[in-house]
N, CA, C and O atoms as a CHARMM CRD file, in Angstrom:
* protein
*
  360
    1    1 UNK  N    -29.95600  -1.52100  18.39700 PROA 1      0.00000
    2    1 UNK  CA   -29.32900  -0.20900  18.52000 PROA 1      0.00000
    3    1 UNK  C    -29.02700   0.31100  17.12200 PROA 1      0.00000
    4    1 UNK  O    -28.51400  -0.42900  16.28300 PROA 1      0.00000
    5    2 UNK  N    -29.38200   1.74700  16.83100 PROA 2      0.00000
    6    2 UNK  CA   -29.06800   2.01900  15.66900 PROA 2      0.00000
    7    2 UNK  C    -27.60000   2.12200  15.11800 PROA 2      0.00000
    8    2 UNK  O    -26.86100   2.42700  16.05300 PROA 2      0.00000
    9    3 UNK  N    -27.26400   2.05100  14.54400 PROA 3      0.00000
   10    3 UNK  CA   -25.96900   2.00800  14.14800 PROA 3      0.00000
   11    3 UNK  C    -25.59900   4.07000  13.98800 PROA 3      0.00000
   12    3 UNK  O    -24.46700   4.19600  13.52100 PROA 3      0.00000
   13    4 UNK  N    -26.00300   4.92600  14.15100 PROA 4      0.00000
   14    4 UNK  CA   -25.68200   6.32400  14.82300 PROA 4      0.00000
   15    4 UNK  C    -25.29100   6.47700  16.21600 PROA 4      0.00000
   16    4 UNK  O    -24.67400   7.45700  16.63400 PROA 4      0.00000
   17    5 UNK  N    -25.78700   5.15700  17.16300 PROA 5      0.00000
   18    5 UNK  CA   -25.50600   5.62900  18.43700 PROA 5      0.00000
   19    5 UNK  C    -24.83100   4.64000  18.66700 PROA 5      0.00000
   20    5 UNK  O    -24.79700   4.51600  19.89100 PROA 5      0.00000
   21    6 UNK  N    -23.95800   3.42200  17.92100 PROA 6      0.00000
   22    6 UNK  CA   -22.61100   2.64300  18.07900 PROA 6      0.00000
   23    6 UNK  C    -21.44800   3.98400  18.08400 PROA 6      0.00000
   24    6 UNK  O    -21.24300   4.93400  17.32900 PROA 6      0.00000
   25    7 UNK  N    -20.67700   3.35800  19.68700 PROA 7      0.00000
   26    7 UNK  CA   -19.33700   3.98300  19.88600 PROA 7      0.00000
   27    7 UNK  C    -18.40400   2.81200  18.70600 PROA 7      0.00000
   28    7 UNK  O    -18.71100   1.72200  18.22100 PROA 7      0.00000
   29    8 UNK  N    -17.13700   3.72200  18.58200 PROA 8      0.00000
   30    8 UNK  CA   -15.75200   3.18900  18.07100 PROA 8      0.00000
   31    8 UNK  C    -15.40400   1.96000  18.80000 PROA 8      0.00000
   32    8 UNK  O    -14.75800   1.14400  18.14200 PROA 8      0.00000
   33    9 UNK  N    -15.68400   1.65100  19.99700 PROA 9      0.00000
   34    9 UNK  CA   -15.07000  -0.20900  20.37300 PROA 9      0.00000
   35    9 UNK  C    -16.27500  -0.90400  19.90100 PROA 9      0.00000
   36    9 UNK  O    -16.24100  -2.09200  19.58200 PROA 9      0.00000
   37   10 UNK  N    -17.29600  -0.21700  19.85100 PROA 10     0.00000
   38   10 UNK  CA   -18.58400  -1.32900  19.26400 PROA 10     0.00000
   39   10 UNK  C    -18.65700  -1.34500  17.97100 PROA 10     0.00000
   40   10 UNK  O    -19.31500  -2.25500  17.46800 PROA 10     0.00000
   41   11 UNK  N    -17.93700  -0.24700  17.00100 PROA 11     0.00000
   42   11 UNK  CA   -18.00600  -0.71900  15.53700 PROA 11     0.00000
   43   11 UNK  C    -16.74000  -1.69900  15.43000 PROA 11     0.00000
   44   11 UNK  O    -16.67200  -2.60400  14.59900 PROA 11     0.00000
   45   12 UNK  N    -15.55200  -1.34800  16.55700 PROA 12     0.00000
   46   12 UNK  CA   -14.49900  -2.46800  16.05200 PROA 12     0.00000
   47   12 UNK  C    -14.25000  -3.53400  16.43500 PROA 12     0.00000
   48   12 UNK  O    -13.32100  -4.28300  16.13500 PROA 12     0.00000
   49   13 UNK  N    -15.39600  -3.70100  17.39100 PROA 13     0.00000
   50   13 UNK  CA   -15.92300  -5.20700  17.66100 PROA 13     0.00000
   51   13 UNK  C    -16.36000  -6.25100  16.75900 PROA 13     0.00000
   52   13 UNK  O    -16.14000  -7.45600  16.63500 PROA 13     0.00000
   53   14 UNK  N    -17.31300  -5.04500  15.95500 PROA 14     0.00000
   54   14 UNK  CA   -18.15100  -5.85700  14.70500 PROA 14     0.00000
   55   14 UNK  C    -17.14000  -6.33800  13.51400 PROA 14     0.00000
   56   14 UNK  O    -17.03600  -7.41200  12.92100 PROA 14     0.00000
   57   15 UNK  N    -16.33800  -4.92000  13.39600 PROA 15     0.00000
   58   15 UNK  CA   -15.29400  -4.87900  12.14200 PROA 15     0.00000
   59   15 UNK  C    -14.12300  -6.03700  12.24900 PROA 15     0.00000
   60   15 UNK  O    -13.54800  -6.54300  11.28500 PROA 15     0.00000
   61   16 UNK  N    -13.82400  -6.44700  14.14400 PROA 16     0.00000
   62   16 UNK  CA   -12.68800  -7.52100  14.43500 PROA 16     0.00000
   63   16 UNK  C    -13.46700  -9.27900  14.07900 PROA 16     0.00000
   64   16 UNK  O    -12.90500 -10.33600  13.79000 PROA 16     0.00000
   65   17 UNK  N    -14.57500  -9.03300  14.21800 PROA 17     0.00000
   66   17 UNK  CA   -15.12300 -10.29400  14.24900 PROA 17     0.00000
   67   17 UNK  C    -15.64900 -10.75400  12.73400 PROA 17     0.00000
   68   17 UNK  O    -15.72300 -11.93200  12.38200 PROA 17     0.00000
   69   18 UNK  N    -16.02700  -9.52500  11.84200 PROA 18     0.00000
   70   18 UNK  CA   -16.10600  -9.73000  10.42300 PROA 18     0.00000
   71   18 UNK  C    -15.06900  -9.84700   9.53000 PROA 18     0.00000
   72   18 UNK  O    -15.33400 -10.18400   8.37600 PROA 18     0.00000
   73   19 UNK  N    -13.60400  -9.56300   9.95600 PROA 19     0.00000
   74   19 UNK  CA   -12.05300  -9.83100   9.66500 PROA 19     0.00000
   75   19 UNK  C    -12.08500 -11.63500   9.92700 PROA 19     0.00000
   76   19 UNK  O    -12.09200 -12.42700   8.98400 PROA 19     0.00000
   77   20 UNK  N    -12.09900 -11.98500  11.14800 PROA 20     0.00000
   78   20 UNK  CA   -11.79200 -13.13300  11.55500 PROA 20     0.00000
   79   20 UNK  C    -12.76400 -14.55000  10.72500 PROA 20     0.00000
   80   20 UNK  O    -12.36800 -15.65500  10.35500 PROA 20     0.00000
   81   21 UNK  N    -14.13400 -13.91600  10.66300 PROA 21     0.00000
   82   21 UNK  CA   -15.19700 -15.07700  10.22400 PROA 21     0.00000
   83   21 UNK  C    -14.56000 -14.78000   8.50300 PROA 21     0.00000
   84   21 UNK  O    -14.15700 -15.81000   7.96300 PROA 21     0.00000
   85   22 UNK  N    -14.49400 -13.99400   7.98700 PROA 22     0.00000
   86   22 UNK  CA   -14.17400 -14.11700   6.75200 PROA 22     0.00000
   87   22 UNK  C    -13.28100 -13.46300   5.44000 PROA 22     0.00000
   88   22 UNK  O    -13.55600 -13.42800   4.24000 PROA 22     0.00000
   89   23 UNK  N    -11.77500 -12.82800   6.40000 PROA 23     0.00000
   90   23 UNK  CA   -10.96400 -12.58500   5.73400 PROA 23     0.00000
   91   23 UNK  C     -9.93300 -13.53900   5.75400 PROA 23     0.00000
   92   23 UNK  O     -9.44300 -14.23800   4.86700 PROA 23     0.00000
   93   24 UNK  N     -9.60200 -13.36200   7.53700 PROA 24     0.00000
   94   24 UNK  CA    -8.19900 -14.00400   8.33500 PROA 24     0.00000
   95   24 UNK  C     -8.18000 -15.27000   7.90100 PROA 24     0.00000
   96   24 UNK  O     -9.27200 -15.71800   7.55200 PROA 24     0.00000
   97   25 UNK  N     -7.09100 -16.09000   7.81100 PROA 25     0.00000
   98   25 UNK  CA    -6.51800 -17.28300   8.51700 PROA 25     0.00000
   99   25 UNK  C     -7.06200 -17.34100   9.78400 PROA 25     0.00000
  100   25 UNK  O     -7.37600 -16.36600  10.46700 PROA 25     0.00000
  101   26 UNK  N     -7.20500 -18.91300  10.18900 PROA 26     0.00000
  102   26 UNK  CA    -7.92900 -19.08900  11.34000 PROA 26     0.00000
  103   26 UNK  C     -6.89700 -18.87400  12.45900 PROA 26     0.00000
  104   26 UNK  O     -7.50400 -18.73500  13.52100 PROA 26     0.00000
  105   27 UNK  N     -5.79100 -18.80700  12.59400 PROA 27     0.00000
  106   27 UNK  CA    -4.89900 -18.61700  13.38700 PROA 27     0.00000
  107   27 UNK  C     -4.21100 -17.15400  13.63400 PROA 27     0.00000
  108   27 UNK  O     -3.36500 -16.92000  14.49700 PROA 27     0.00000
  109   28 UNK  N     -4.84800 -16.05200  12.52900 PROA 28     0.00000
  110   28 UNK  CA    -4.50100 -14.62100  12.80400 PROA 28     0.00000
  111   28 UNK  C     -5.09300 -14.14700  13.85300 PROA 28     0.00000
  112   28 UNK  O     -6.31000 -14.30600  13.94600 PROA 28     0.00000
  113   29 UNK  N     -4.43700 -13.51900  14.78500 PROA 29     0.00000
  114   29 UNK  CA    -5.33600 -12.73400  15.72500 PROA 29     0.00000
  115   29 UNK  C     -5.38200 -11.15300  15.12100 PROA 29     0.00000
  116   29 UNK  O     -4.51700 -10.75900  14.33900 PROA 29     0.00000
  117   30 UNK  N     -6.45600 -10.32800  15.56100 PROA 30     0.00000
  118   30 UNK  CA    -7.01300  -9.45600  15.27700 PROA 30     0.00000
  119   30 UNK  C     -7.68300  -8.35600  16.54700 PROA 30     0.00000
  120   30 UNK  O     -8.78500  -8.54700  17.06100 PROA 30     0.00000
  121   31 UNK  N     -6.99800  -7.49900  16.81000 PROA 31     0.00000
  122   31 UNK  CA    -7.57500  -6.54400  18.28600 PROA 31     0.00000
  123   31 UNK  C     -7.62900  -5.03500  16.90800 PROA 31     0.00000
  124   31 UNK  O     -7.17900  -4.86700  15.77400 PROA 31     0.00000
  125   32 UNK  N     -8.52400  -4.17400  17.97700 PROA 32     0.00000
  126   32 UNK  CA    -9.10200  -3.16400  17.15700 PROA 32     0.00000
  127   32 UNK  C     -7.30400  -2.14100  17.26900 PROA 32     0.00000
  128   32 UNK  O     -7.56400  -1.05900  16.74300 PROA 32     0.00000
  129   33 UNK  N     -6.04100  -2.12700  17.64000 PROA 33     0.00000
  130   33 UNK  CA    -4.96700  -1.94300  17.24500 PROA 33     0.00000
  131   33 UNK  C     -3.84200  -2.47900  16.44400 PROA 33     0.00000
  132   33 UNK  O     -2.64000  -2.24100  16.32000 PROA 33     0.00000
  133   34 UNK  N     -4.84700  -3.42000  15.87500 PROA 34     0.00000
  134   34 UNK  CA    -3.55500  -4.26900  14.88000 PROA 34     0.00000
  135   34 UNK  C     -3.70500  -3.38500  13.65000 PROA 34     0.00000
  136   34 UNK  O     -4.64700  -2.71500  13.22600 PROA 34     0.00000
  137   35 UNK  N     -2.50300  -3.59700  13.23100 PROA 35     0.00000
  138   35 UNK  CA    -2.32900  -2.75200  11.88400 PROA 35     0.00000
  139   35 UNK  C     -3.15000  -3.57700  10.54700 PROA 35     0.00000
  140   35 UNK  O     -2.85200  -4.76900  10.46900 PROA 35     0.00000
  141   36 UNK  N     -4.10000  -3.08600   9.54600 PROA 36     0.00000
  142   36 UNK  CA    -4.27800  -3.72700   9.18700 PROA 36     0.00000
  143   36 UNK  C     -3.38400  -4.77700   7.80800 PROA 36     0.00000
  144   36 UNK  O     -3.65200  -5.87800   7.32500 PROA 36     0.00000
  145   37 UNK  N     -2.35400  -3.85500   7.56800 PROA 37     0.00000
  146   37 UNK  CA    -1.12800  -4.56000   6.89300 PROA 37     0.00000
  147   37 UNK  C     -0.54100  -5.24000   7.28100 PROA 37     0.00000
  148   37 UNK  O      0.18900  -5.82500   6.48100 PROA 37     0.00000
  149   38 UNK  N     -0.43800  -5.70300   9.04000 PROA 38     0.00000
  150   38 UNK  CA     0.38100  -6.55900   9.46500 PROA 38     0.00000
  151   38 UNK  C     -0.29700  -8.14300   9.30700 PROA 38     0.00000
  152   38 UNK  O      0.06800  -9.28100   9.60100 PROA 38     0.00000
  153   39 UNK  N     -1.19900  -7.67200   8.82800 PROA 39     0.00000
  154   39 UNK  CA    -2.58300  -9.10100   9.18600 PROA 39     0.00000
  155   39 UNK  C     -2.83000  -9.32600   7.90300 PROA 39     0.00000
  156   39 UNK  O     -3.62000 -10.25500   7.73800 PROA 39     0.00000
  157   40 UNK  N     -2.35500  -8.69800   6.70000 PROA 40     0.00000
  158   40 UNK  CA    -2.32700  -9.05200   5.33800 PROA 40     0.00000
  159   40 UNK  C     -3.49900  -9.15700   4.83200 PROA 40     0.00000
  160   40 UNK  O     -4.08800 -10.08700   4.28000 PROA 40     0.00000
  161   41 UNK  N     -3.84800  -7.80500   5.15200 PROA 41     0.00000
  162   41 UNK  CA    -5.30000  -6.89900   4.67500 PROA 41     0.00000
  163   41 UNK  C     -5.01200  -6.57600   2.93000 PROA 41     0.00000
  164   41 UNK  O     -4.31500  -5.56400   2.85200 PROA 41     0.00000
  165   42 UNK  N     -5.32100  -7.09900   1.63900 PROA 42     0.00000
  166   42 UNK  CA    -5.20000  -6.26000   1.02200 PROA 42     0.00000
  167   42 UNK  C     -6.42500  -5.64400   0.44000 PROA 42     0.00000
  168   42 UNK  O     -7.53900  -5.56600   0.95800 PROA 42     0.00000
  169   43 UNK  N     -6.01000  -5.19900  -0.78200 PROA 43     0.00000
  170   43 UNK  CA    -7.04000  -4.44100  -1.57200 PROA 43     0.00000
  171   43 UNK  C     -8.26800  -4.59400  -1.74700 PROA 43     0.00000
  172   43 UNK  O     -9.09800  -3.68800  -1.66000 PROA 43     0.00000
  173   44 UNK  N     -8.66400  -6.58300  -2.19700 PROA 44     0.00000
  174   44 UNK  CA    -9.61700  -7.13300  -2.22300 PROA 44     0.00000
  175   44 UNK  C    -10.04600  -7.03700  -1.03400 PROA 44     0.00000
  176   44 UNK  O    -11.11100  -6.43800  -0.88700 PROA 44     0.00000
  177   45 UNK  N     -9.44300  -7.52100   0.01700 PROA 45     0.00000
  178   45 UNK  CA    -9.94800  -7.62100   1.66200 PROA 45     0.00000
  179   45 UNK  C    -10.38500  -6.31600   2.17500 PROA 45     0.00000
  180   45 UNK  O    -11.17500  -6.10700   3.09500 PROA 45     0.00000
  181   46 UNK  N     -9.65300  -5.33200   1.32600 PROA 46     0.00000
  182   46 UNK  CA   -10.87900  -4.21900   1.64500 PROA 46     0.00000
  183   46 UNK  C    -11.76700  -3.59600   1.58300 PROA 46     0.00000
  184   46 UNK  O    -12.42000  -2.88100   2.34300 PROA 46     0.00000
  185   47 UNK  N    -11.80300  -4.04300   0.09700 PROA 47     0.00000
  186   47 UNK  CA   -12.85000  -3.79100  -0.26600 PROA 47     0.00000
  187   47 UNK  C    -14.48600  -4.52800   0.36400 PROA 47     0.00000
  188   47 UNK  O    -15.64100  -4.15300   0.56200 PROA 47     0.00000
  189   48 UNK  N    -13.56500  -5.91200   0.50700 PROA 48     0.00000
  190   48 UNK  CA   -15.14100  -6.85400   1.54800 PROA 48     0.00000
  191   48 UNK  C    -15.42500  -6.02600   2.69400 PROA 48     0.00000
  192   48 UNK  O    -16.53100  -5.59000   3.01400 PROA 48     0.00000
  193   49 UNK  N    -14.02100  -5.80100   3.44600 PROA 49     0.00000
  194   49 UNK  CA   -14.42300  -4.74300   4.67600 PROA 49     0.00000
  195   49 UNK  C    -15.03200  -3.35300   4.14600 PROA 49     0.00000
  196   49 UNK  O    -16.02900  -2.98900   4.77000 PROA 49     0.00000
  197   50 UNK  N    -14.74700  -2.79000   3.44500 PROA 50     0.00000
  198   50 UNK  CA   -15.88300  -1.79900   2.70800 PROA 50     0.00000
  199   50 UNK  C    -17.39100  -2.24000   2.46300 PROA 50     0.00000
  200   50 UNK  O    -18.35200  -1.48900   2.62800 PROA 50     0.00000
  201   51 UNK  N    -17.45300  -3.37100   2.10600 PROA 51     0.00000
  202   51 UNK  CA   -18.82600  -3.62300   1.41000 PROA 51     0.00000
  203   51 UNK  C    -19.43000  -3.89700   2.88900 PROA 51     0.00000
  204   51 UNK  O    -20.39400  -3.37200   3.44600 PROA 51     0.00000
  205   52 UNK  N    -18.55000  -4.88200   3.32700 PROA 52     0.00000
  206   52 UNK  CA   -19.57200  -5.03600   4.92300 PROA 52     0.00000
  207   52 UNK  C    -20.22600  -3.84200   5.92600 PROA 52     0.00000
  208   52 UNK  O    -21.30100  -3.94000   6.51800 PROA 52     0.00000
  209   53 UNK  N    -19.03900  -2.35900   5.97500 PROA 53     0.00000
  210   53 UNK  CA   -19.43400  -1.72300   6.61000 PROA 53     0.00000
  211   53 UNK  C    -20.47500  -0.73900   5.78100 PROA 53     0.00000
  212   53 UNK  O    -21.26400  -0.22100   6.57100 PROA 53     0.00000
  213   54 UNK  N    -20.60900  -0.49400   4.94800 PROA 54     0.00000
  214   54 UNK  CA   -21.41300   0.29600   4.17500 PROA 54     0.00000
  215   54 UNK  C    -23.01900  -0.60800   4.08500 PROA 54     0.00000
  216   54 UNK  O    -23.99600   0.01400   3.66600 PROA 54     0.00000
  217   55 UNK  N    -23.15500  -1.97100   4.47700 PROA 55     0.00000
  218   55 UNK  CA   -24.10700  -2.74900   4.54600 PROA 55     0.00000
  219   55 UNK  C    -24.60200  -2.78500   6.12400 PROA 55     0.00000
  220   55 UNK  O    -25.74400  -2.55900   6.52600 PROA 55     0.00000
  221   56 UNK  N    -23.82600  -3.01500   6.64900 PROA 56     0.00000
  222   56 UNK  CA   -23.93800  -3.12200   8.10300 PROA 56     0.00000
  223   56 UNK  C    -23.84400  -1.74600   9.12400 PROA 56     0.00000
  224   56 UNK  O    -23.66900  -1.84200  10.33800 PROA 56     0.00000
  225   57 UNK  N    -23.98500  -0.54600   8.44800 PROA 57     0.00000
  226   57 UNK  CA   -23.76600   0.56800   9.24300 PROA 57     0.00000
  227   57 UNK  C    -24.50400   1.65800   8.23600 PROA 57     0.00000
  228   57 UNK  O    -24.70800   2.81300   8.61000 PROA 57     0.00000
  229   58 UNK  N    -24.82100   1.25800   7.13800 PROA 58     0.00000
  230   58 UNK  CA   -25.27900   2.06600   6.53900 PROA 58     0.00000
  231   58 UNK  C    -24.60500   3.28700   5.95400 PROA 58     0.00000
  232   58 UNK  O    -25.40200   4.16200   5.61800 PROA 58     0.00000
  233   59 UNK  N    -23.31500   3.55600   5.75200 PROA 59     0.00000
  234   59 UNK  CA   -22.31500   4.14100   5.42900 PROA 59     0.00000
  235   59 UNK  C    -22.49400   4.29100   3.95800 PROA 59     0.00000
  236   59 UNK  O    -23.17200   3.44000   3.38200 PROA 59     0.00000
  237   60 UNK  N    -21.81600   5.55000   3.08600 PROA 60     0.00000
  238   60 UNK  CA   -21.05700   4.87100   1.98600 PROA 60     0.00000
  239   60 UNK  C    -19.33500   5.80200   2.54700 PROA 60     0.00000
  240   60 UNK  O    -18.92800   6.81300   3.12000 PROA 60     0.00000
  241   61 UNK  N    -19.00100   4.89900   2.05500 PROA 61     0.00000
  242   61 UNK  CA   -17.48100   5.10600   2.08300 PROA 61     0.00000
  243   61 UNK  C    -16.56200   5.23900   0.57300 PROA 61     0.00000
  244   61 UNK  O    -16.25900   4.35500  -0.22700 PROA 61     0.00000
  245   62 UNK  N    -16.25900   6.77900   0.56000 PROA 62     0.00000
  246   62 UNK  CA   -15.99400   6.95300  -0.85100 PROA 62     0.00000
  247   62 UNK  C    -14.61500   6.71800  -0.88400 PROA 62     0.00000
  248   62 UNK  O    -13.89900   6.40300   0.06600 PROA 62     0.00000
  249   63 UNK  N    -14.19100   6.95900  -2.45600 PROA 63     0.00000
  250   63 UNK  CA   -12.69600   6.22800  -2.10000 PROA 63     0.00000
  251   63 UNK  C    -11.66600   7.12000  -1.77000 PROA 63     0.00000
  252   63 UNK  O    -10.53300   6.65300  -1.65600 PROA 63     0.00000
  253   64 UNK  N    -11.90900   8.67000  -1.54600 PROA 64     0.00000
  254   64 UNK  CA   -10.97600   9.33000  -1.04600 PROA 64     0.00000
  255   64 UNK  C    -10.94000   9.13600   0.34600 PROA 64     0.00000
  256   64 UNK  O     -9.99800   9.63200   0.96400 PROA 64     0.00000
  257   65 UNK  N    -11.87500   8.44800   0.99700 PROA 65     0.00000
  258   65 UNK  CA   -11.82100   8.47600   2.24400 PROA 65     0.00000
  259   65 UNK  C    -11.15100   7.45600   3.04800 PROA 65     0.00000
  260   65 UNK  O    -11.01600   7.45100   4.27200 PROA 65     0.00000
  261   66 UNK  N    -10.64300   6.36400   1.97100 PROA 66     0.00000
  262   66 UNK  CA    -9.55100   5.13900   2.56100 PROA 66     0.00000
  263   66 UNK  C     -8.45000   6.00200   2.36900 PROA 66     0.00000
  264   66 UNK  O     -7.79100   5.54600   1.43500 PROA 66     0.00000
  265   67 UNK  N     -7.94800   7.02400   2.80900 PROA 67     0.00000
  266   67 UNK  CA    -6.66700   7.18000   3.02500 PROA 67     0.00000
  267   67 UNK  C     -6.02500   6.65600   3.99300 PROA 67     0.00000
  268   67 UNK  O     -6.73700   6.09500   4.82500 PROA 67     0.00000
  269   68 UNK  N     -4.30100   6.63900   4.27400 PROA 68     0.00000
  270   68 UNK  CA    -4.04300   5.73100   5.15600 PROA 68     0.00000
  271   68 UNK  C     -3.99900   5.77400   6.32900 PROA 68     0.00000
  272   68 UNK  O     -3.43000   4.79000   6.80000 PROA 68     0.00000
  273   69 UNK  N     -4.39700   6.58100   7.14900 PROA 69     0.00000
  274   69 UNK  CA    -4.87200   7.48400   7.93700 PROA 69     0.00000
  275   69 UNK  C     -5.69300   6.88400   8.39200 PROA 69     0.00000
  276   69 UNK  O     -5.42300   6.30400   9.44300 PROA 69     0.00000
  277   70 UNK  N     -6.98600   6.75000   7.85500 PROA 70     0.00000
  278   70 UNK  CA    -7.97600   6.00100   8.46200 PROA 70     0.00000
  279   70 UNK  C     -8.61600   4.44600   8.18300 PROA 70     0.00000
  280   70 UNK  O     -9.67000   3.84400   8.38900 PROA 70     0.00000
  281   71 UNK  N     -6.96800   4.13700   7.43600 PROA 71     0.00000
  282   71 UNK  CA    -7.39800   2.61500   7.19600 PROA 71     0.00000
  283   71 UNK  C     -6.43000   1.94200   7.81800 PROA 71     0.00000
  284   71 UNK  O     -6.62300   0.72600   7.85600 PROA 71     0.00000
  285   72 UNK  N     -5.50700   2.31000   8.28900 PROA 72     0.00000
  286   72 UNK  CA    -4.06200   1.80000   9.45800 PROA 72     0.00000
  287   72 UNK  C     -4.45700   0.35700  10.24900 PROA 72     0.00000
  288   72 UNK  O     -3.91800  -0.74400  10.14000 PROA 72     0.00000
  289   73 UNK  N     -5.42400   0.71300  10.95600 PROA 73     0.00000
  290   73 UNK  CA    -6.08300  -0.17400  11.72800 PROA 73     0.00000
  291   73 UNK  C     -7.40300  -0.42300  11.99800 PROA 73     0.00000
  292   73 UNK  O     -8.23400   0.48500  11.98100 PROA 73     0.00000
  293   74 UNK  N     -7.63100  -1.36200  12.20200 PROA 74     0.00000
  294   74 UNK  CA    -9.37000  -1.62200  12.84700 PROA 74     0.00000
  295   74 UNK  C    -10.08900  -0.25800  13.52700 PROA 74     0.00000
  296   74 UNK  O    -11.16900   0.22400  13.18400 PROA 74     0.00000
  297   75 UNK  N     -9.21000   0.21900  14.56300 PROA 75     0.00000
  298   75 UNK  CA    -9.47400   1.37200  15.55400 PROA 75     0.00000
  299   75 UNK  C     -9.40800   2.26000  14.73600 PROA 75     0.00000
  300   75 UNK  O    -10.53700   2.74600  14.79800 PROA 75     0.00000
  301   76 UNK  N     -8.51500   3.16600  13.53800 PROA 76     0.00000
  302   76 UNK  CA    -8.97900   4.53800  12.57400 PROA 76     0.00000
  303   76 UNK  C     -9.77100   3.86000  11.94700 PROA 76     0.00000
  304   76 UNK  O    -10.82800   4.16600  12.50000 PROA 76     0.00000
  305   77 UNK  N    -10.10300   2.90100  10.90900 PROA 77     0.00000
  306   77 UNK  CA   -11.40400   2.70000  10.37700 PROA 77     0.00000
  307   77 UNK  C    -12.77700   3.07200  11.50000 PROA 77     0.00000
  308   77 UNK  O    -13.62200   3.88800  11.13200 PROA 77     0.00000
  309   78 UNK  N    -12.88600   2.39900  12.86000 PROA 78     0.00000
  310   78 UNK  CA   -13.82800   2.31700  12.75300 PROA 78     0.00000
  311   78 UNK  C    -13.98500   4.05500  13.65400 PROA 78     0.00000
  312   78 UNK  O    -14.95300   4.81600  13.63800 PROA 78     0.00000
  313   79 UNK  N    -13.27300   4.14500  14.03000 PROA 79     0.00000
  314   79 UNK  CA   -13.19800   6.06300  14.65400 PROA 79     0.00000
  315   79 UNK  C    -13.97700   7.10700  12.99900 PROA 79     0.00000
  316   79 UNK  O    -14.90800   7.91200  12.99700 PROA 79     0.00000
  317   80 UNK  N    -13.22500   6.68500  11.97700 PROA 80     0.00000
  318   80 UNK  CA   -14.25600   7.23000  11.04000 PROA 80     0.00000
  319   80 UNK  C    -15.67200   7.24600  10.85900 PROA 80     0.00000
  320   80 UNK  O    -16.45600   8.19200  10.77500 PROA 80     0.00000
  321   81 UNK  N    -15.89100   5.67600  10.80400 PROA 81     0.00000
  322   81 UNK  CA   -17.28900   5.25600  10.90100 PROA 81     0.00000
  323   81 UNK  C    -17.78000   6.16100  12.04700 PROA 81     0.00000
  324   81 UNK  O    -18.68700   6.96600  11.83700 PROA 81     0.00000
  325   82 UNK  N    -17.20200   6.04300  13.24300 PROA 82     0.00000
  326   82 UNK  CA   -18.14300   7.04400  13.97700 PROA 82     0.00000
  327   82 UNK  C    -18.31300   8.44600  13.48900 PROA 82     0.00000
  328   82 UNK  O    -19.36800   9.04900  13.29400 PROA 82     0.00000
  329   83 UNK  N    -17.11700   8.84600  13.33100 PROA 83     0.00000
  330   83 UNK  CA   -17.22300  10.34400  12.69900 PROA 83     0.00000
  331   83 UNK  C    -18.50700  10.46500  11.62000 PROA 83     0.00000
  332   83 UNK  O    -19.36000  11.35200  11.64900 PROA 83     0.00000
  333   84 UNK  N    -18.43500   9.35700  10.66500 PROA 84     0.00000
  334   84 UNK  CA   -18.73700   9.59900   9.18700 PROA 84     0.00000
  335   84 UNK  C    -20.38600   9.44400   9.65800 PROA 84     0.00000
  336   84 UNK  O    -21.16900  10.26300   9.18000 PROA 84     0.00000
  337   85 UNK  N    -20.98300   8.24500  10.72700 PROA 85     0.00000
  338   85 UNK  CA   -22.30600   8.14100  11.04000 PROA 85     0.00000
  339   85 UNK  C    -22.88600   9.64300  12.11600 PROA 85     0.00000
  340   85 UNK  O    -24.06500   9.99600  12.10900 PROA 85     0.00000
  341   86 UNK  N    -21.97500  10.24200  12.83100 PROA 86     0.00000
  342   86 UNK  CA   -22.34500  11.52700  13.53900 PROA 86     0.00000
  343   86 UNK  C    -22.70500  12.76500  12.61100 PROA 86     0.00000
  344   86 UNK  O    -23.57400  13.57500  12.93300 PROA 86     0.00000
  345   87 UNK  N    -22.07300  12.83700  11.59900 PROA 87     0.00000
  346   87 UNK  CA   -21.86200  14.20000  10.95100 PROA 87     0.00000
  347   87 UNK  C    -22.84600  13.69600   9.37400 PROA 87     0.00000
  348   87 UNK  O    -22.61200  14.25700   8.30400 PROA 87     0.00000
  349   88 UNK  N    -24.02600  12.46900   9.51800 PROA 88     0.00000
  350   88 UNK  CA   -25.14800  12.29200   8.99200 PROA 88     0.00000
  351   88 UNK  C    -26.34800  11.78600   9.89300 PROA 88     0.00000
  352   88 UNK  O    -27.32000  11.10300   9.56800 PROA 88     0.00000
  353   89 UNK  N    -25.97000  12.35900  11.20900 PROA 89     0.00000
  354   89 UNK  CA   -27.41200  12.06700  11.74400 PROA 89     0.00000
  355   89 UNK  C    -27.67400  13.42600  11.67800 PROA 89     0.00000
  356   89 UNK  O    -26.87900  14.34000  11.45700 PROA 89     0.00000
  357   90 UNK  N    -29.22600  13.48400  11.95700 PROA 90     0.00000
  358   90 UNK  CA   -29.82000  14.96300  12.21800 PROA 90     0.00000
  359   90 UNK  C    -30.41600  15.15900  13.67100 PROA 90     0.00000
  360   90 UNK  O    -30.90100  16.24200  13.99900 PROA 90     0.00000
């Protein structure tokens, strides 16, 4: 499936399971409403979650666009991604 026609629970499926294999502690849980500050997301860790989704979705994600707004949680990140992959398909 191309990554234009992934909905928001299917990018934060990908985005919950790429947190867990290689940000989290093995004992953090992670749902596409956890905050990502409560789970001790930082800067570096977002940047991996940046690099992953811009690799894996084909994105770029500039840096005005991590505002906090759409970096809160798994679910506004990946609601962007949808936005950001709709409004570059043709």
């Amino acid at each position: 499936m191309s990554a234009a026609k992934l909905s928001a629970e299917e990018i934060a499926g990908q985005l919950c399971g790429f947190l867990r294999e290689n940000v989290l502690a093995p004992n953090i849980e992670v749902t596409a409403d956890t905050a990502l500050t409560d789970i001790g997301v930082d800067s570096f860790s977002l940047m991996e979650l940046v690099l992953f989704i811009e690799r894996q979705f084909g994105l770029e994600l500039p840096a005005e666009s991590l505002s906090p707004e759409n970096i809160a949680s798994v679910a506004t990140l990946s609601a962007y991604c949808v936005k950001s992959l709709n409004s570059t398909t043709v």
